[in-house]
TITOR-746590 format. One record per residue (C-alpha): y, x, z. Coordinates in Angstrom, 3 decimals, padded with zeros to 6 digits. Layout:
atom c2=Y; c1=X; c3=Z
...
This chain:
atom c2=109.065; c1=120.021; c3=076.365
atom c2=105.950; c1=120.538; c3=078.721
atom c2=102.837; c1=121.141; c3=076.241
atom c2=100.780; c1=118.709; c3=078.037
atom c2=103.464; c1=116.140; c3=078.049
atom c2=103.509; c1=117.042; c3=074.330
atom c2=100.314; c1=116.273; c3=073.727
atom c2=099.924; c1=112.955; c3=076.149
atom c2=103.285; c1=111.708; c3=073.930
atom c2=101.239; c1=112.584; c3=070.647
atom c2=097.945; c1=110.962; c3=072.169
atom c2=100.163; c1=107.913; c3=072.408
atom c2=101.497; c1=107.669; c3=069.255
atom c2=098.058; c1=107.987; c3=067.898
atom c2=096.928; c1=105.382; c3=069.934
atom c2=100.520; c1=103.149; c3=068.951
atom c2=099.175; c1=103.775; c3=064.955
atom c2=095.398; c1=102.092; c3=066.224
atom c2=096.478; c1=099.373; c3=067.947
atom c2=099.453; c1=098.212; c3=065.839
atom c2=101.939; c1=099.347; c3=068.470
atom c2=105.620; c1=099.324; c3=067.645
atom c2=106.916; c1=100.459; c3=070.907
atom c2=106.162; c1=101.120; c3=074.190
atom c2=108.654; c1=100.403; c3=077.155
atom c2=108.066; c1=102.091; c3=080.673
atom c2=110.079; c1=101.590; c3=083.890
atom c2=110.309; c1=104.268; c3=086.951
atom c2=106.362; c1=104.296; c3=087.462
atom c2=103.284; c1=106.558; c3=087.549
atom c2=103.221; c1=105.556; c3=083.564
atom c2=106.384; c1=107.320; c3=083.732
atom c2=105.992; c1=110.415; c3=085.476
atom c2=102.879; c1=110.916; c3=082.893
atom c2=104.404; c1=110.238; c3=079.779
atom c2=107.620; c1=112.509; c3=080.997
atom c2=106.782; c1=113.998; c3=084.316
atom c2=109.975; c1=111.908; c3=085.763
atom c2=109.911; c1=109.517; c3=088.804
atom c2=113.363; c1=108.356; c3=088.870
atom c2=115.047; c1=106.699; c3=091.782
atom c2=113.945; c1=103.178; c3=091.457
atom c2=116.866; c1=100.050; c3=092.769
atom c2=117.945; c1=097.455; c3=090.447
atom c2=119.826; c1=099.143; c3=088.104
atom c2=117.455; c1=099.564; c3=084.999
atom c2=115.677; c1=102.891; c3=083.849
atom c2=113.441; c1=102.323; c3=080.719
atom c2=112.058; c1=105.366; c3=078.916
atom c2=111.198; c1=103.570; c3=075.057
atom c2=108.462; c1=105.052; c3=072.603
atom c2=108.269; c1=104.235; c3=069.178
atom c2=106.588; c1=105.791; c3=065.901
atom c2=109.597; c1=108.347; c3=065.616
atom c2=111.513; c1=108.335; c3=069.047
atom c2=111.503; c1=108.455; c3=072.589
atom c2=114.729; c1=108.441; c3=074.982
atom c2=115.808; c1=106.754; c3=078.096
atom c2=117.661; c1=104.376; c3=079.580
atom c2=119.593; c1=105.491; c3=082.405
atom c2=122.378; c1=105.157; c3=084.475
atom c2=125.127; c1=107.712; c3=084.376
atom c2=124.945; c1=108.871; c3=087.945
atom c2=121.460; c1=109.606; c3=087.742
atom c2=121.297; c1=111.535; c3=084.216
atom c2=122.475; c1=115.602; c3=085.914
atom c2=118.997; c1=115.097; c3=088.511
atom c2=117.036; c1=113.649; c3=085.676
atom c2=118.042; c1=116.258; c3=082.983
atom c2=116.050; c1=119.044; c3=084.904
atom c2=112.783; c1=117.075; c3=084.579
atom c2=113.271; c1=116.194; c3=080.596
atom c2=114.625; c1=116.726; c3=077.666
atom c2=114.506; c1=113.521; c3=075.608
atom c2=117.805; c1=112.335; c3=075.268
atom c2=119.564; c1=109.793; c3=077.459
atom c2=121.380; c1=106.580; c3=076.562
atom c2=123.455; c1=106.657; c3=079.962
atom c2=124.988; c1=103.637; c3=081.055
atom c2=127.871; c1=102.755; c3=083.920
atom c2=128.146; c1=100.382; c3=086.959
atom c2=131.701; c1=099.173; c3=085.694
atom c2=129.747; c1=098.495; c3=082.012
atom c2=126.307; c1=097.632; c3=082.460
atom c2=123.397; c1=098.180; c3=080.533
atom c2=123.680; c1=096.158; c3=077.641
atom c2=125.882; c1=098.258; c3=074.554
atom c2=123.152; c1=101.395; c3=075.792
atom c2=120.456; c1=099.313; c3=075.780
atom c2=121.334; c1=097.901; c3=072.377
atom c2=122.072; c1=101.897; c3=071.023
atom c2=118.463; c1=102.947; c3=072.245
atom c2=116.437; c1=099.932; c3=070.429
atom c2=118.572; c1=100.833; c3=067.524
atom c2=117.678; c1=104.602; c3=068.031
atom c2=113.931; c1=103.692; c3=068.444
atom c2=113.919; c1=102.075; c3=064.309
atom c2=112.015; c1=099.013; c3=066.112
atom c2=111.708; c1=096.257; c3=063.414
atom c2=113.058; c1=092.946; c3=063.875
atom c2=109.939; c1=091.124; c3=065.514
atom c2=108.268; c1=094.234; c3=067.129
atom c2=104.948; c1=094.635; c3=068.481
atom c2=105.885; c1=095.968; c3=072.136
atom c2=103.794; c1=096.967; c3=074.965
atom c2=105.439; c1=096.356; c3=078.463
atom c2=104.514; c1=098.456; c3=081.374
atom c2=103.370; c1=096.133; c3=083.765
atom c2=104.405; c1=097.361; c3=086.929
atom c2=108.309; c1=097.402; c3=086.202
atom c2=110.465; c1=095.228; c3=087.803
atom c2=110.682; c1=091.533; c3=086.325
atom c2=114.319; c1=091.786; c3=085.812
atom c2=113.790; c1=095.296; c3=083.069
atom c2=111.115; c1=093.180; c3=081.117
atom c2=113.175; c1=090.459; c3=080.743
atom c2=116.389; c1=092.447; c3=079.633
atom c2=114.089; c1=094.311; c3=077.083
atom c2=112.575; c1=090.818; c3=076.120
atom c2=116.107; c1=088.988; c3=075.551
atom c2=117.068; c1=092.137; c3=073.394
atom c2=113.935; c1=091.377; c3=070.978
atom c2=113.487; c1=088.087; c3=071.337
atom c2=110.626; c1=087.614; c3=068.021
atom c2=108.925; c1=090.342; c3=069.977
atom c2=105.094; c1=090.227; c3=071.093
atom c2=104.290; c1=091.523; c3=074.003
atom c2=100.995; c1=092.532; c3=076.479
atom c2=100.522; c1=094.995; c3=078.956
atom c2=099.643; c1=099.025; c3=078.788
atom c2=096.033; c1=098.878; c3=079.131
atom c2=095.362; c1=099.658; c3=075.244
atom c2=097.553; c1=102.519; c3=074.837
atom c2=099.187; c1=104.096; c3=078.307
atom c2=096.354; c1=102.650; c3=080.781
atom c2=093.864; c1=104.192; c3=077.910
atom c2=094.899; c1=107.379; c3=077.396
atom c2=095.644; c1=107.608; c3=081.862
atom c2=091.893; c1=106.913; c3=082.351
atom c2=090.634; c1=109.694; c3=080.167
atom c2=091.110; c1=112.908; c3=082.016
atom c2=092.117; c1=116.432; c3=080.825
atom c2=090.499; c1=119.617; c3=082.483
atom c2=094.055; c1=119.835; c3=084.471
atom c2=093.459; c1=116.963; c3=085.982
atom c2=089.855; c1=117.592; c3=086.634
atom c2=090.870; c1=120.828; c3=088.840
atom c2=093.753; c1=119.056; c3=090.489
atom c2=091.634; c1=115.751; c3=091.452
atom c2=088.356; c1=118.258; c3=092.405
atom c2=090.884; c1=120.324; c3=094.567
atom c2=092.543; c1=117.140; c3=096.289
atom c2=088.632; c1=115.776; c3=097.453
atom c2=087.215; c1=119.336; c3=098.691
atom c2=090.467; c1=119.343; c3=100.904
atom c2=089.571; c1=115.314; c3=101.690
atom c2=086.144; c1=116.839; c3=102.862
atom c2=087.368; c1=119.114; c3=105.467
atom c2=090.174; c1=116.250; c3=106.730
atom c2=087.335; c1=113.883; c3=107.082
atom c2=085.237; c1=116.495; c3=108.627
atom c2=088.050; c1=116.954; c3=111.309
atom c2=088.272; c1=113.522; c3=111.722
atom c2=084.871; c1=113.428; c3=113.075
atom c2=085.399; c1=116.364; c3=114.936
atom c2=087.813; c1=114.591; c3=116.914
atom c2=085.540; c1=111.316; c3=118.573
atom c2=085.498; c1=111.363; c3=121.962
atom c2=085.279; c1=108.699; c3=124.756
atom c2=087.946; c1=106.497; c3=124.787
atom c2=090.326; c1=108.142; c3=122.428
atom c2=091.750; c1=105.529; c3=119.652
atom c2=091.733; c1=104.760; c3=115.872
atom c2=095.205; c1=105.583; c3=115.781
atom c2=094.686; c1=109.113; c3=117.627
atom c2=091.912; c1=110.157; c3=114.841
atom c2=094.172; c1=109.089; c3=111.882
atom c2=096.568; c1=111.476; c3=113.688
atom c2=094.444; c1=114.332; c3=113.728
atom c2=093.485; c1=113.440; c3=109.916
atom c2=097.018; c1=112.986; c3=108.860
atom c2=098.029; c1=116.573; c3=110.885
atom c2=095.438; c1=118.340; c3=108.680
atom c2=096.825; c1=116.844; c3=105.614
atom c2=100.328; c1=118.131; c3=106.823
atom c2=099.024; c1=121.568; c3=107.590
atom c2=097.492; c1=122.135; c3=104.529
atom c2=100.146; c1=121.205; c3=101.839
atom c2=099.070; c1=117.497; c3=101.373
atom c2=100.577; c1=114.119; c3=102.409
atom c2=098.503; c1=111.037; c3=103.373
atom c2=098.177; c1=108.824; c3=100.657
atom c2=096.085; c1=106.077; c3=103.622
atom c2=093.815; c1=106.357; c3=106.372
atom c2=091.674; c1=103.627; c3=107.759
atom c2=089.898; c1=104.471; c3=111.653
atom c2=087.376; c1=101.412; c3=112.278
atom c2=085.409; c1=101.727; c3=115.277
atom c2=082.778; c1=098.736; c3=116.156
atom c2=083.055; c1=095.484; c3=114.863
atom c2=086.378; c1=096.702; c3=113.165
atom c2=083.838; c1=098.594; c3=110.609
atom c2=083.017; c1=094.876; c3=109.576
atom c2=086.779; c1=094.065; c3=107.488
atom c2=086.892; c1=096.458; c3=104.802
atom c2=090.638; c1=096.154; c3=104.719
atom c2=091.285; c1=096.891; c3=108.431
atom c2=094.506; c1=098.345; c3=109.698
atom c2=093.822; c1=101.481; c3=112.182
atom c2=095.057; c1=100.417; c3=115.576
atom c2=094.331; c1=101.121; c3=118.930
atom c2=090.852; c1=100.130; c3=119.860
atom c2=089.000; c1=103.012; c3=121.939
atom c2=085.956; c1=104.272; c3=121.155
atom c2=082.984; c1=103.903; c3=123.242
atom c2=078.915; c1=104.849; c3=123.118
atom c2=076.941; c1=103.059; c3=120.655
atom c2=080.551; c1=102.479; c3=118.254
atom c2=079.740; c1=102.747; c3=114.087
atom c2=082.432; c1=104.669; c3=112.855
atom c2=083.920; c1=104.295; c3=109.570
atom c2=086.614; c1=106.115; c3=107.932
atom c2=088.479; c1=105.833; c3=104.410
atom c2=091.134; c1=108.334; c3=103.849
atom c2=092.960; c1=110.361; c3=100.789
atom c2=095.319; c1=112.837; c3=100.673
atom c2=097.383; c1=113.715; c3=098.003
atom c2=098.070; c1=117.208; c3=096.790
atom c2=099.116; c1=119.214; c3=093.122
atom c2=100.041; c1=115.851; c3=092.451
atom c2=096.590; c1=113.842; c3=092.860
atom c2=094.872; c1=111.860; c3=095.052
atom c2=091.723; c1=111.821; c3=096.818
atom c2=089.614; c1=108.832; c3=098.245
atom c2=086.557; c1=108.990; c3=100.404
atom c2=084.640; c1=107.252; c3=102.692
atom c2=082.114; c1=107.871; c3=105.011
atom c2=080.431; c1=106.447; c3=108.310
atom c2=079.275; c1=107.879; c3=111.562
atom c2=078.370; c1=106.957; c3=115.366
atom c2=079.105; c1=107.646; c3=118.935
atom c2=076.781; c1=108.839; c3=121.198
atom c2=073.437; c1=105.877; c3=120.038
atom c2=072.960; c1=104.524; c3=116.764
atom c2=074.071; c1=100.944; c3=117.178
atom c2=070.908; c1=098.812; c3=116.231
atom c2=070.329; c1=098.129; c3=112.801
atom c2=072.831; c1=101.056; c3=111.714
atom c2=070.150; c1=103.295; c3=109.943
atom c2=069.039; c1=100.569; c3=107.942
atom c2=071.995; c1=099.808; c3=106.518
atom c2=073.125; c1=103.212; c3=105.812
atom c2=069.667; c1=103.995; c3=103.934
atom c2=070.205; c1=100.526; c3=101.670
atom c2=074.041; c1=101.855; c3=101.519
atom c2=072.586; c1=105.730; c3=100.126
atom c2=070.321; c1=103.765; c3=098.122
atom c2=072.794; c1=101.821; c3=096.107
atom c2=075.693; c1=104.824; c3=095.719
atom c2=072.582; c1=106.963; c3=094.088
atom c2=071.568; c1=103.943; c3=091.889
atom c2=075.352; c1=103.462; c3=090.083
atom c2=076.132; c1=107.070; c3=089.757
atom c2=072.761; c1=107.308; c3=087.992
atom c2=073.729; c1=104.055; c3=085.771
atom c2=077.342; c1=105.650; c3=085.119
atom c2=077.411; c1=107.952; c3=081.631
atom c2=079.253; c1=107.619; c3=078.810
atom c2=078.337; c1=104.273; c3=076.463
atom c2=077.924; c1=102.487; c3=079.901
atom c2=079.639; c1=099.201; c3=080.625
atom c2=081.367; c1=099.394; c3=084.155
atom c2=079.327; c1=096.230; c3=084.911
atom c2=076.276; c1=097.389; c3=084.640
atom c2=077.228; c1=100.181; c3=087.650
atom c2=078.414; c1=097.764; c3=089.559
atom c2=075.000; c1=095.456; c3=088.832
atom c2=072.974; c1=098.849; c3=089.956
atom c2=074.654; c1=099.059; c3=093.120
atom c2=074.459; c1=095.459; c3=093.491
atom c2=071.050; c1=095.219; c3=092.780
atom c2=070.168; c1=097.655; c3=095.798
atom c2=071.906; c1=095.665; c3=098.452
atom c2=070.548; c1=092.038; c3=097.233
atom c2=067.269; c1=093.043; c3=097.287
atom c2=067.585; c1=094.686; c3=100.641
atom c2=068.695; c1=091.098; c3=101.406
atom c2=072.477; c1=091.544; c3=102.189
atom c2=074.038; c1=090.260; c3=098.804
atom c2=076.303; c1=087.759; c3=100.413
atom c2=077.517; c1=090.771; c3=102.936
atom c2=078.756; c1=093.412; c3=100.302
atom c2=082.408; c1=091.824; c3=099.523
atom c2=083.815; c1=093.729; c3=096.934
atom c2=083.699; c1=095.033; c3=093.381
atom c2=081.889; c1=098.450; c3=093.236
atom c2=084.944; c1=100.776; c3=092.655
atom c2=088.266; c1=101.667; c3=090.861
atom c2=089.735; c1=104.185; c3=088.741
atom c2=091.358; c1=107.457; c3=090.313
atom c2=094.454; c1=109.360; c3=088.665
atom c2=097.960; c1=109.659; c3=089.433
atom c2=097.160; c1=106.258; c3=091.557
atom c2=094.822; c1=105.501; c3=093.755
atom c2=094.268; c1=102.220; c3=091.842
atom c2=093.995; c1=102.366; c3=088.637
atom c2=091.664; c1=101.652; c3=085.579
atom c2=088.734; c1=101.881; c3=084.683
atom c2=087.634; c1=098.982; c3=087.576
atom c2=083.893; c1=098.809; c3=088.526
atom c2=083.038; c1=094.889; c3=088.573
atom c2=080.674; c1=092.357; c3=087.928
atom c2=082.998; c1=091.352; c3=084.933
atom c2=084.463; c1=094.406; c3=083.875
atom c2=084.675; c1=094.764; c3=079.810
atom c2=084.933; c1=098.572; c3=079.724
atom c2=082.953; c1=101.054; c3=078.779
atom c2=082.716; c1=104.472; c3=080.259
atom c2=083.498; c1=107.050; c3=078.562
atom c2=084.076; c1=111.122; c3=079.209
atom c2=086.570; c1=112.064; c3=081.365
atom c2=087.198; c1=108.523; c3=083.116
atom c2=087.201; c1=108.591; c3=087.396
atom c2=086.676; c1=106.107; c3=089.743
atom c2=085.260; c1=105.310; c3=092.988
atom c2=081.782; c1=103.988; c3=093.756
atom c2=082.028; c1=102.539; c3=096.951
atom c2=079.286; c1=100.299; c3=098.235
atom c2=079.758; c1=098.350; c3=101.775
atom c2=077.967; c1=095.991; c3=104.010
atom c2=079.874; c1=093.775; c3=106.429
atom c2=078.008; c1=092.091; c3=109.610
atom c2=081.141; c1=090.428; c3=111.722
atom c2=080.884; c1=091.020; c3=114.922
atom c2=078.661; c1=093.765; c3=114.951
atom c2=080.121; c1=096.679; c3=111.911
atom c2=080.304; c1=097.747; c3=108.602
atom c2=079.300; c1=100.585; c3=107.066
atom c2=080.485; c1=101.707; c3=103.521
atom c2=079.771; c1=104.694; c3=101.648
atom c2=082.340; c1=106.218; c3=098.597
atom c2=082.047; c1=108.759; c3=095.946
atom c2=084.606; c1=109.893; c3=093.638
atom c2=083.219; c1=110.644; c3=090.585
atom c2=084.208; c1=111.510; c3=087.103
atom c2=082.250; c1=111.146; c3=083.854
atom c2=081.879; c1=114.750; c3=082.454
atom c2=078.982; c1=116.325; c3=080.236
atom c2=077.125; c1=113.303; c3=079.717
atom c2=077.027; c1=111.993; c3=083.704
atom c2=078.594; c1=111.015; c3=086.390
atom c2=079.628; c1=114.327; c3=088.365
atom c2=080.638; c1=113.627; c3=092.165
atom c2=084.113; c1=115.264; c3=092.925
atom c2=083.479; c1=116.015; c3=096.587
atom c2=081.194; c1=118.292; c3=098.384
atom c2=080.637; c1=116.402; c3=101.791
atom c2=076.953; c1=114.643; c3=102.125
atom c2=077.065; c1=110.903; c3=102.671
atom c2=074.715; c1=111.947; c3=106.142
atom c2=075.460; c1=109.701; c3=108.390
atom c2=077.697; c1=111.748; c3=110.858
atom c2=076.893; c1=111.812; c3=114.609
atom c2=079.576; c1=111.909; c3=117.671
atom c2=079.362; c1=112.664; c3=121.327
C-alpha cells in the first residue's frame, strides 16, 4: 500500500483507540479517496470501504472490482446485481470482528440508502458522524499537502491575474470566466467554480456569472479555484473599471483591515471564533455589521468545503497544519460588494497565507 495512505489508515486507528471507535464506514467520497486514494463510480448500488481495530476491506460490486483493484489493495467483498448486497455485506462486518452493539462512525456524506443498510445490519449500534476521527485527521495537513495546496493558489494567482487582464467595455461576466477557465485548461488544472460580478451583482455573495456587460465606474469582484495535483484553490479579490465607484475605497480599506486582523488572531490554541470575532470586529466598528453576511471562512483540502469552519459559534480550536479561508465581505444592494479571501494554513506557530497575489485593489480600463 501507498506509505501515506499507510500512515493516514494508522492515524485513524489511533484516533478509533481515543475516541472509543469500533468502526468506521465510508461511502464513494473525498473521505474515501483519502483513506484509500479510490473514488469509485458512485449510482445506487452500494460501495462501503469499513475500518475497524484490525481490518479494512470494501464493499463492492463485482463489475466494478478489475478498475478498482489498480487503485488498492485491501481486499474486496464483491457482490452481484442478480444477488445483492446483503450475504457480502454480512461477510465484511463479520471480517471487521465488530462487536455486537458497536460504536460506528458513519460518513456523512454517503447516500441515505448505504447508512441505513449498514444500520439494519447492526441494529444495537451507535452512531455520529466523521468529524472526531476522519474530518480530524482531513483538517490537519501533511507537508504533501502543503506543496500541492501552495502550488494549486500560485497557479489561482496568475488565473485571477488574467481575469483582470481581460475587462474591457462591454465584454460579459460569462466572457471573463471564459478566459479564467481557458487558463485553468492550459495549464493542467480544471475549474473547481468561478464567480464574475460586475456592479450591483458584487452585492449577492452567491451570484451566478451571467451576462451583464461591463461598463465605467463597475466594482469588480471575482471568486475562483482551480484544482490541480489533486487540490483546490480558492481566492477572491476585487477591482474596478475605468472610476472607482463612490464609496469603493472605503470599503476595501475596512475589507484589508479586517482580513489582516483574523490572520493575526489565527495560531495554534486559537478558537475559530475568536478569528471570525477579529474580522467581525473591524467591519462593525467601521459601521457595516449588518452588511457582512457570512461566517468568516471554511476549511480547504481535498474539498473546497470542509472543516475547520470560521464562525461566530465555531467550537474548534486551531491547531498546526489546519487550512481555511478568511474571507471578509460587505454587501450594499444596489450599489456592490466587495469581498476579500485568503487561503491560509496554520504552520510554525501562525497563520501563513498560501497565495502570492496582494489584496490591491485591481484597476481596469
Amino acid at each position: 500500500m501507498n506509505p501515506t495512505l499507510t500512515t493516514r489508515l494508522a492515524n485513524l486507528r489511533a484516533r478509533m483507540a481515543e475516541t472509543g471507535t469500533d468502526l468506521v464506514v465510508i461511502g464513494p467520497s473525498s473521505h474515501m479517496l483519502y483513506l484509500a486514494d479510490l473514488s469509485p463510480h458512485g449510482d445506487e448500488r452500494p460501495v462501503l470501504l469499513m475500518v475497524s481495530p484490525t481490518f479494512a476491506g470494501f464493499l463492492m460490486p463485482a463489475l466494478n472490482v478489475d478498475s478498482a483493484r489498480q487503485h488498492t489493495d485491501l481486499p474486496f467483498f464483491p457482490w452481484a446485481d442478480a444477488d445483492g448486497p446483503d450475504a457480502a455485506l454480512k461477510d465484511l462486518l463479520s471480517a471487521t470482528g465488530v462487536p455486537a452493539s458497536p460504536s460506528i462512525v458513519l460518513d456523512e456524506t454517503m447516500r441515505t440508502d448505504f447508512a441505513l443498510l449498514v444500520l439494519d445490519a447492526l441494529p444495537g449500534a451507535r452512531r455520529r458522524f466523521t468529524q472526531d476521527t476522519v474530518g480530524y485527521l482531513r483538517s490537519r495537513k501533511d507537508d504533501a499537502e502543503y506543496d500541492a495546496l501552495k502550488k494549486s493558489a500560485v497557479l489561482n494567482d496568475a488565473a485571477m491575474a488574467a481575469g483582470f487582464a481581460a475587462l474591457r467595455p462591454g465584454i460579459t461576466e460569462y466572457e471573463v470566466a471564459t478566459v479564467i477557465r481557458d487558463f485553468y485548461k492550459a495549464h493542467g488544472a480544471t475549474t473547481e467554480f468561478c464567480s464574475v460580478c460586475f456592479g450591483p451583482n458584487g452585492a449577492f455573495p452567491h451570484h451566478h456569472t451571467g451576462d451583464t456587460r461591463l461598463k465605467d465606474r463597475d466594482a469588480v469582484l471575482i471568486d475562483t479555484g482551480g484544482r490541480i495535483h489533486g487540490y483546490p484553490s480558492d481566492m477572491t479579490r476585487v477591482g474596478y473599471f475605468g472610476s472607482k465607484p463612490q464609496g469603493f475605497e472605503e470599503i476595501h480599506a475596512i475589507l484589508d483591515r479586517a482580513v489582516t486582523a483574523a490572520i493575526a488572531a489565527a495560531r495554534p490554541g486559537v478558537p475559530a471564533s475568536a478569528v471570525d470575532k477579529a474580522a467581525r470586529d473591524v467591519i462593525t466598528e467601521a459601521g457595516y455589521g449588518p452588511n457582512f453576511l457570512h461566517r468568516t471562512g471554511h476549511g480547504l483540502g481535498i474539498d473546497v468545503h470542509e472543516t475547520p469552519y470560521i464562525t461566530a459559534t465555531s467550537p474548534t480550536v486551531l491547531e498546526e497544519g489546519m487550512v481555511f479561508s478568511i474571507e471578509p465581505g460587505i454587501y450594499l444592494q444596489g450599489r456592490f460588494g466587495l469581498r476579500l479571501e485568503e487561503i491560509v494554513i496554520i504552520r510554525n506557530g501562525k497563520a501563513e497565507i498560501l497565495s502570492e497575489m496582494p489584496r490591491t485593489a485591481i484597476a481596469g480600463g
